[in-house]
N, C-alpha and C positions, 0 to 999 in steps of 0.2 A: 248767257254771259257767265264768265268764271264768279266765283266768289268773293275774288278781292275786288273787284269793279264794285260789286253789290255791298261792300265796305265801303268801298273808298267814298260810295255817292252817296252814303248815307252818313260820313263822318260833320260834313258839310249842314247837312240837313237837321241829325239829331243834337248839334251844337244851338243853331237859331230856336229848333223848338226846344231846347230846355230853357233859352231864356226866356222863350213863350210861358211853357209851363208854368217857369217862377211868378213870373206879375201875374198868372191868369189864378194859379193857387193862392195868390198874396190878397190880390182882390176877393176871391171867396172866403177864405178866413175873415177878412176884416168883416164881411157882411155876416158872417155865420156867428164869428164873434158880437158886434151890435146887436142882432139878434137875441145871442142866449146871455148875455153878462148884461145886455140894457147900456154899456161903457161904450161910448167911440172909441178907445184905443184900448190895446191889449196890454196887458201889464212886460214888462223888462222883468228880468231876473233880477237886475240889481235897485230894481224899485220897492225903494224900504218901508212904503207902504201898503200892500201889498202880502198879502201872506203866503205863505209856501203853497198853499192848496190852489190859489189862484194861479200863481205865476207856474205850477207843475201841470194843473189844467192845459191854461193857454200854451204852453209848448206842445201838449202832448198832440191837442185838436189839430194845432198847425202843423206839426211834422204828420198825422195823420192824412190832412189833405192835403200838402204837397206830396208827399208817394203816391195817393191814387191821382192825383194830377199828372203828376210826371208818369208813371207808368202809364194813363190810356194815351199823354200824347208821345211817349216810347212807342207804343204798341202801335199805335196809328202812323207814325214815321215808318216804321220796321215795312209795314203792307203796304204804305203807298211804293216803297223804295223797291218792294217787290214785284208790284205792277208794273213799274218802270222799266226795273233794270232785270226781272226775271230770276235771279235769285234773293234768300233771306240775308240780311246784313247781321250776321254774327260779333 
């Protein structure tokens, strides 16, 4: 199959799993968060109780595992898309 097919079928695809991604990385912060802060909720930036060290923390942990979230389920879209369709979706 050309190239642009192994695009196109995959525009479809890597759409639904990024919003997989998000809730699947949102729910792992919040427990990785409970875990290491002992707080059910993670601090807001504009929570003015809260000190900078905390609310730079919790940003940094969460954008952390949302990229390796989204990236393994990129990666994992990218190879199924290629099983299917026989080329890589660039």
């Amino acid at each position: 199959m050309s190239k642009g097919i192994g695009k196109a079928a995959y525009r479809p695809v890597g759409v639904l799993l990024g919003l997989a991604a998000g809730t699947v990385a949102g729910a792992i912060f919040r427990q990785v968060w409970k875990m290491t802060a002992g707080d059910g909720e993670a601090p807001s930036a504009t929570d003015e109780d809260r000190g900078w060290g905390e609310v730079l923390a919790a940003a940094a942990l969460q954008g952390a595992i949302f990229a390796v979230v989204r990236a393994a389920v990129d990666r994992g879209g990218a190879v199924g898309v290629r099983r299917v369709t026989g080329s890589w979706p660039d």
